[in-house]
TORFI-103300 format. One record per residue: residue number from 0; chain; z, x, y negated of N, C-alpha, C in turn. Coordinates in nm, 2 decimals. Layout:
N
+-------+-------+--------+--------+--------+--------+--------+--------+--------+--------+--------+
| lumdo | lumti |   n_zz |   n_xx |   n_yy |  ca_zz |  ca_xx |  ca_yy |   c_zz |   c_xx |   c_yy |
+-------+-------+--------+--------+--------+--------+--------+--------+--------+--------+--------+
|   NUM |     A |      Z |      X |      Y |      Z |      X |      Y |      Z |      X |      Y |
...
+-------+-------+--------+--------+--------+--------+--------+--------+--------+--------+--------+
//
This chain:
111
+-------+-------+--------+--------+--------+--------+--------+--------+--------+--------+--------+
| lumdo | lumti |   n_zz |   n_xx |   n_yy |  ca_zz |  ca_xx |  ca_yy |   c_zz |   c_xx |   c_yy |
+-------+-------+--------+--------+--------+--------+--------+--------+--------+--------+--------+
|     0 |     A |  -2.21 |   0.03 |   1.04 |  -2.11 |   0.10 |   0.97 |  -2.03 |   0.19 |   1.07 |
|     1 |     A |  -2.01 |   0.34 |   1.02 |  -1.95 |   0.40 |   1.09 |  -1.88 |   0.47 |   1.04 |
|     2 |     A |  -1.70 |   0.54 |   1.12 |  -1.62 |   0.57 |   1.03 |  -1.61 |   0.70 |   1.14 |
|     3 |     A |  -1.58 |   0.79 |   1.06 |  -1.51 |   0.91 |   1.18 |  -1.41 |   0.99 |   1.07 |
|     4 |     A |  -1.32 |   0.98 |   1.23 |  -1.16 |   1.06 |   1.14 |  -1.18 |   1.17 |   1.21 |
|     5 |     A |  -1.11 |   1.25 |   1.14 |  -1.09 |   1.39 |   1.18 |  -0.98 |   1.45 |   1.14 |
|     6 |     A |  -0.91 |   1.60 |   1.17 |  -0.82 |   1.66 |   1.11 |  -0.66 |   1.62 |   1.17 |
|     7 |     A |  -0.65 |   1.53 |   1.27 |  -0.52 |   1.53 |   1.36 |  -0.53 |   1.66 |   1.43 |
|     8 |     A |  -0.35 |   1.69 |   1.48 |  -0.36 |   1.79 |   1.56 |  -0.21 |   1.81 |   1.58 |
|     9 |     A |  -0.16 |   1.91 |   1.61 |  -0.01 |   1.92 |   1.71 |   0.05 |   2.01 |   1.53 |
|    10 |     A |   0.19 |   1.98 |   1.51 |   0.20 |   2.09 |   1.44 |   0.38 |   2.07 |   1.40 |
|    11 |     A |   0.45 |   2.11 |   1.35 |   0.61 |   2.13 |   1.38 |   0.67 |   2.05 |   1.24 |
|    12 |     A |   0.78 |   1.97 |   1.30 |   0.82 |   1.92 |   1.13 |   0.85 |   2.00 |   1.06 |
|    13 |     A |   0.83 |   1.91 |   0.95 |   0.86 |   2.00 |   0.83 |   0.71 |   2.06 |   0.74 |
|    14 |     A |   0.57 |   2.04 |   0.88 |   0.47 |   2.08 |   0.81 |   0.35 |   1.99 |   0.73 |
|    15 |     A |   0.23 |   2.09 |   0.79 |   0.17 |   1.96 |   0.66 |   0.00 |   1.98 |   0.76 |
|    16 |     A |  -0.07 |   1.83 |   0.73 |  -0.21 |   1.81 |   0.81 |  -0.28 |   1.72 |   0.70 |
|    17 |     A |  -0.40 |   1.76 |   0.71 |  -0.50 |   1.70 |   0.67 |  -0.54 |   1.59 |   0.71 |
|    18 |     A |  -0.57 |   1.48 |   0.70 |  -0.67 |   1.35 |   0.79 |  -0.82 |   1.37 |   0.67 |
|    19 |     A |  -0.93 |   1.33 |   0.76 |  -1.03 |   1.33 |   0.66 |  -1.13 |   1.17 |   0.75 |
|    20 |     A |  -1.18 |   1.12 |   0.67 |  -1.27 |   1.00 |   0.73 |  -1.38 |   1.00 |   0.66 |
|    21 |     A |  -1.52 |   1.00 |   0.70 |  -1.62 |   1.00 |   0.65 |  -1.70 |   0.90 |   0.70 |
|    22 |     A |  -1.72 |   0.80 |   0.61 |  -1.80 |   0.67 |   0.62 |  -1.96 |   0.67 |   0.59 |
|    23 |     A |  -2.01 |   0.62 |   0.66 |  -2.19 |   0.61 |   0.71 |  -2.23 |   0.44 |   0.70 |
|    24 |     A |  -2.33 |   0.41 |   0.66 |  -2.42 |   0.29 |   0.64 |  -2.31 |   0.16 |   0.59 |
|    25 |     A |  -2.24 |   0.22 |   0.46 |  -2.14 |   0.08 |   0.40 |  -2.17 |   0.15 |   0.25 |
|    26 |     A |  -2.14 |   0.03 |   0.19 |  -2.11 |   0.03 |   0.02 |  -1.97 |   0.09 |   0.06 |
|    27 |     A |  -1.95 |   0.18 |   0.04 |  -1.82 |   0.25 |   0.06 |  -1.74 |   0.23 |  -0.06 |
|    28 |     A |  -1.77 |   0.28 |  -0.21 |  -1.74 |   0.27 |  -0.31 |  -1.67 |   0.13 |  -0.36 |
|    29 |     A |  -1.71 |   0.04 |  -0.30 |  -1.72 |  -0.11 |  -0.31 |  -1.58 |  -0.16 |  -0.27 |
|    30 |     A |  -1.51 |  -0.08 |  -0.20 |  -1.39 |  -0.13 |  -0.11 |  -1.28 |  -0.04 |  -0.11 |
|    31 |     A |  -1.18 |  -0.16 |  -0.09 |  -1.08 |  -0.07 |  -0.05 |  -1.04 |   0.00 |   0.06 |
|    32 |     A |  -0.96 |   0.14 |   0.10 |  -1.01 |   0.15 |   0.21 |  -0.83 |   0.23 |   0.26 |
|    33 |     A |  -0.80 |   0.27 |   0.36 |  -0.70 |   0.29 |   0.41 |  -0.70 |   0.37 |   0.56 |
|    34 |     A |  -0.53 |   0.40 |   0.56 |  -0.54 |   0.45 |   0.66 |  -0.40 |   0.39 |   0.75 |
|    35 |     A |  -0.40 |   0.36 |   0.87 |  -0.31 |   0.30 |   0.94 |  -0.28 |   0.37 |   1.06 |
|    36 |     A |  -0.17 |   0.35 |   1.17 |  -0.11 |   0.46 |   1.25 |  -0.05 |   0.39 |   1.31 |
|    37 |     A |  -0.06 |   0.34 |   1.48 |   0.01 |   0.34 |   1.54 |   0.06 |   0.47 |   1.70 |
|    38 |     A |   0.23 |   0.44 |   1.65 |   0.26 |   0.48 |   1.76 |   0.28 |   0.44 |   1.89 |
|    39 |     A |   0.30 |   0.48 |   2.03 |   0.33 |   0.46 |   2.15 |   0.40 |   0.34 |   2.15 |
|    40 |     A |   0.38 |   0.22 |   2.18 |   0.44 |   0.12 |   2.28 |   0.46 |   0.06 |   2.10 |
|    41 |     A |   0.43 |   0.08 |   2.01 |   0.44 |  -0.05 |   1.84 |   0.31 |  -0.07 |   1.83 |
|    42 |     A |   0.34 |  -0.15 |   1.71 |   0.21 |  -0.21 |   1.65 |   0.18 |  -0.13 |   1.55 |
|    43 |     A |   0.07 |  -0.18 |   1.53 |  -0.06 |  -0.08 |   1.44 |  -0.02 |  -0.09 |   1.25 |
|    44 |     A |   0.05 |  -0.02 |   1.19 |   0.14 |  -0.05 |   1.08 |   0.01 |   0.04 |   1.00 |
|    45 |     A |  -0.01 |  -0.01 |   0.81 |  -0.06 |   0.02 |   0.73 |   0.02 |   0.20 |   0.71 |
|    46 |     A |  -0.04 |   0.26 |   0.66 |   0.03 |   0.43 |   0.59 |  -0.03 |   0.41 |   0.42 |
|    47 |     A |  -0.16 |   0.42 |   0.40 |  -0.19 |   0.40 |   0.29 |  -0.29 |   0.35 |   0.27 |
|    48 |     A |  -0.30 |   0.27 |   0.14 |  -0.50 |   0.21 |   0.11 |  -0.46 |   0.26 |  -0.02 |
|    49 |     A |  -0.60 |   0.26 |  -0.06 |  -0.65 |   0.30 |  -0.19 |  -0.74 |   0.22 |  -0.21 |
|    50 |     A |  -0.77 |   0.16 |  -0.36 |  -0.79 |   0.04 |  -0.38 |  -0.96 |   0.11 |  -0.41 |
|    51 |     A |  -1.10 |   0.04 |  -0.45 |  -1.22 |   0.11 |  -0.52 |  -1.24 |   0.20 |  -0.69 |
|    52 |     A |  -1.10 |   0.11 |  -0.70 |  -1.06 |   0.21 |  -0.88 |  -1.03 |   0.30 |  -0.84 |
|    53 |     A |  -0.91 |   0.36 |  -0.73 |  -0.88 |   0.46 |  -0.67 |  -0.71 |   0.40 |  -0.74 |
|    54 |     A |  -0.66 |   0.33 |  -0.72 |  -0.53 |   0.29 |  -0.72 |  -0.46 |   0.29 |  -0.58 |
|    55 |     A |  -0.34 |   0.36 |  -0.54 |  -0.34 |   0.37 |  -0.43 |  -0.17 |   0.29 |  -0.38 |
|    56 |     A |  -0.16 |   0.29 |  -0.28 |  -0.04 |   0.23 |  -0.20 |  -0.01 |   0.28 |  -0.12 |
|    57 |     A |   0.11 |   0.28 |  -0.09 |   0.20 |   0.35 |   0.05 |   0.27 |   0.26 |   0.11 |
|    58 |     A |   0.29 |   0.30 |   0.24 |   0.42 |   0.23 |   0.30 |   0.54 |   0.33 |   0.27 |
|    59 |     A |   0.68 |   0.23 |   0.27 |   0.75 |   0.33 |   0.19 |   0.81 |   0.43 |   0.30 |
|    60 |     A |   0.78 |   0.45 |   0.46 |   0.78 |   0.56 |   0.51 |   0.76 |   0.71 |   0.45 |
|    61 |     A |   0.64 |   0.67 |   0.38 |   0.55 |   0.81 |   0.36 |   0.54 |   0.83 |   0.22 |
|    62 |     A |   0.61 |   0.74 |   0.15 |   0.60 |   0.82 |  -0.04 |   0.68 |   0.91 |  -0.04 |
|    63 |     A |   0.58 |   0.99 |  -0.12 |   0.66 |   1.12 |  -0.18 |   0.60 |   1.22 |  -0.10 |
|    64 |     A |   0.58 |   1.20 |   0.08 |   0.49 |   1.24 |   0.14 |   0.39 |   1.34 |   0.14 |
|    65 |     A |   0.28 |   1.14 |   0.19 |   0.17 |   1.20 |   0.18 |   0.09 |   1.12 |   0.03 |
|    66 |     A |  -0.05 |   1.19 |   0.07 |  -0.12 |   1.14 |  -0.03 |  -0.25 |   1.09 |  -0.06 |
|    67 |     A |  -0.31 |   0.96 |  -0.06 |  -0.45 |   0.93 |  -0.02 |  -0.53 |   0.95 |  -0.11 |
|    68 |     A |  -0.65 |   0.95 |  -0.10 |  -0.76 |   0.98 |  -0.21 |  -0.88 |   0.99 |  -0.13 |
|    69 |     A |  -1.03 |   0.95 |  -0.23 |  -1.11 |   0.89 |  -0.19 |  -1.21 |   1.01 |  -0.26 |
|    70 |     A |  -1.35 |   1.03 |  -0.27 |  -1.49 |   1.04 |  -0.30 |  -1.54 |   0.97 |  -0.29 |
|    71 |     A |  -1.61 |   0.88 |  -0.39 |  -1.70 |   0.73 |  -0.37 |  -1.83 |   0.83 |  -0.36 |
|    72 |     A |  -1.85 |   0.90 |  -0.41 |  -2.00 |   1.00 |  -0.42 |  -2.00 |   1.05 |  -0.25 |
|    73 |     A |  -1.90 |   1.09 |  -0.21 |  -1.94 |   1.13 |  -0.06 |  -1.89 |   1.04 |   0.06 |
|    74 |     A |  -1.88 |   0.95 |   0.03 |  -1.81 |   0.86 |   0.11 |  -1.69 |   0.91 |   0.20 |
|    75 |     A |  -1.62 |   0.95 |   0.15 |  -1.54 |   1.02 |   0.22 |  -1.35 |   0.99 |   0.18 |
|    76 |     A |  -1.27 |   0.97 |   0.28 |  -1.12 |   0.94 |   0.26 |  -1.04 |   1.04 |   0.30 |
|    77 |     A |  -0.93 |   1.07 |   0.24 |  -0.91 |   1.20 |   0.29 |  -0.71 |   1.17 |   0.33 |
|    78 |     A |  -0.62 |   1.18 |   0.35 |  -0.48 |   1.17 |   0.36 |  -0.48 |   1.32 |   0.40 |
|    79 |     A |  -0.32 |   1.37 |   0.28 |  -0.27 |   1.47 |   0.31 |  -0.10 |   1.46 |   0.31 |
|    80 |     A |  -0.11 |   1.50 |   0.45 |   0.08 |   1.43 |   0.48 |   0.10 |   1.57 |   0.48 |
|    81 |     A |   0.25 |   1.57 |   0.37 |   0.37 |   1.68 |   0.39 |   0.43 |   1.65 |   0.46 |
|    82 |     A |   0.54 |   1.73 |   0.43 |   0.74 |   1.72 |   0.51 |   0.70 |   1.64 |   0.65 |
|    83 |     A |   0.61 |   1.65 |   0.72 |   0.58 |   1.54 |   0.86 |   0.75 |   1.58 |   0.97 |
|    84 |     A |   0.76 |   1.48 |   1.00 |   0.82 |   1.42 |   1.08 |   0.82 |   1.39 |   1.19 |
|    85 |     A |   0.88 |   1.38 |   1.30 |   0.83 |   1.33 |   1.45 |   0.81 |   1.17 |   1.44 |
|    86 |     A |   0.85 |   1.14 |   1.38 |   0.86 |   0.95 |   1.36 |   0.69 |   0.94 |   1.31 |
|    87 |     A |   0.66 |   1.07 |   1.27 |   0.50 |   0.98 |   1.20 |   0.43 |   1.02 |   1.33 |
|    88 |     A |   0.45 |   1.09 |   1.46 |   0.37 |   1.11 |   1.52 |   0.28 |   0.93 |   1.57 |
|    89 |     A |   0.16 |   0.95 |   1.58 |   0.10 |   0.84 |   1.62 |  -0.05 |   0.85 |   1.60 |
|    90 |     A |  -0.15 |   0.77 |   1.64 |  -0.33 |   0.81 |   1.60 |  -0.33 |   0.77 |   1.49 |
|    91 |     A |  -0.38 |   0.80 |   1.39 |  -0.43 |   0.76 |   1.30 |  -0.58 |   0.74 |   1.28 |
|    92 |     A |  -0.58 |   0.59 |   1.18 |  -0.71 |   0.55 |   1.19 |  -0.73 |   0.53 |   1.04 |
|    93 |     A |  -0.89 |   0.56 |   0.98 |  -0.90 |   0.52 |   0.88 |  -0.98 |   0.35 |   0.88 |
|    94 |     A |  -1.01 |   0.28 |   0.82 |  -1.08 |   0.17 |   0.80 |  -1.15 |   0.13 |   0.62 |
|    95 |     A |  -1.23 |   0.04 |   0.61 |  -1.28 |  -0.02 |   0.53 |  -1.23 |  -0.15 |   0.51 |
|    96 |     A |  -1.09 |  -0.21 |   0.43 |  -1.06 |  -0.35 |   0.41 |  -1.02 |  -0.34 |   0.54 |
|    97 |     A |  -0.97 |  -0.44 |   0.65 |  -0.91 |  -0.43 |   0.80 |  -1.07 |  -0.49 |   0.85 |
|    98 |     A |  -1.15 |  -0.45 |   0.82 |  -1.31 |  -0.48 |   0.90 |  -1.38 |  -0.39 |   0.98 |
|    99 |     A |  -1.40 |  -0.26 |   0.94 |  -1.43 |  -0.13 |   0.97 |  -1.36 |  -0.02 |   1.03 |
|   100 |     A |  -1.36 |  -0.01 |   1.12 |  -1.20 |   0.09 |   1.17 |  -1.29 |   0.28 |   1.23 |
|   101 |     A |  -1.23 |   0.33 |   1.19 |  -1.26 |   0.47 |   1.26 |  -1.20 |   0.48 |   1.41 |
|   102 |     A |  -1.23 |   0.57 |   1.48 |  -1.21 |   0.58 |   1.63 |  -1.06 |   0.64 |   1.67 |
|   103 |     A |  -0.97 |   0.67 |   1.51 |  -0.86 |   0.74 |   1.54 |  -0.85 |   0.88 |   1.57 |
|   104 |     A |  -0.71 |   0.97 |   1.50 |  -0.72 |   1.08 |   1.56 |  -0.56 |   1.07 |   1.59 |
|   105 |     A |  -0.53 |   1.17 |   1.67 |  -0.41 |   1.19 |   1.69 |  -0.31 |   1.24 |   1.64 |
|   106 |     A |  -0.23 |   1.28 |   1.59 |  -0.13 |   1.37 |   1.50 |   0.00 |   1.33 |   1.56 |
|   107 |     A |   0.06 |   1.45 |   1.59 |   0.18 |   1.49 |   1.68 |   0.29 |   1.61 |   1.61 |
|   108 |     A |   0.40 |   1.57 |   1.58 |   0.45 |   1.61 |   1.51 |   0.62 |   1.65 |   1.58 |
|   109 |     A |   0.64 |   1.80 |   1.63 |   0.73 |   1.81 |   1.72 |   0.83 |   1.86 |   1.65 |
|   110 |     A |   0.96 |   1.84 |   1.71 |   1.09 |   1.87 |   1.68 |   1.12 |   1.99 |   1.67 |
+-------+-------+--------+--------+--------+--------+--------+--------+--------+--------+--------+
//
C-alpha cells in the first residue's frame, strides 16, 4: 500500500491550499480515510476523515474551513483549507483507517 501527499506549500493567512493524496495497491473505496497534522514539538492530531459513504468529520479547529472529499474510482483524497492560519502550519499526512499513512507534506502558513 502506498499513499503520496502532495500540494503543501508556504502561503500567507487568510489564504487557501490544496492537499491531494493518491492511494496505490489498497481497496481504497473500502475505508475510511483521513487526514492528520502535526505541528513542531505536539502530537500528531486528526484534521479530517471521511468515512467510505463519503460522510465526513472535522476537528473543530477547521470547520467551516476546510473541506475533505474522496474519489473511490481514482483512489484519490483531496483537503481544501481556506481562511489558513498560522496555527494550522504543520505536515500534513493523509492515511487509510490509522494503518496506512502517506509520507506527509508540509504547509506553512505565515503571518
Amino acid at each position: 500500500v502506498q499513499l503520496q501527499a502532495s500540494g503543501g506549500g508556504l502561503v500567507q493567512a487568510g489564504g487557501s491550499l490544496r492537499l491531494s493524496c493518491a492511494a496505490s495497491g489498497t481497496t481504497f473505496g473500502l475505508n475510511a480515510v483521513g487526514w492528520y497534522r502535526q505541528a513542531p514539538g505536539k502530537q500528531r492530531e486528526v484534521v479530517a476523515r471521511i468515512s467510505s459513504d463519503r460522510t465526513p468529520n472535522y476537528a473543530d479547529a477547521v470547520k467551516g474551513r476546510f473541506t475533505i472529499s474522496r474519489d473511490n474510482a481514482k483512489n484519490t483524497l483531496s483537503l481544501h483549507m481556506n481562511s489558513l492560519k498560522p496555527e494550522d502550519t504543520a505536515v500534513y499526512y493523509c492515511a487509510i483507517g490509522i494503518v496506512y499513512w502517506g509520507q506527509g507534506t508540509l504547509v506553512t502558513v505565515s503571518s
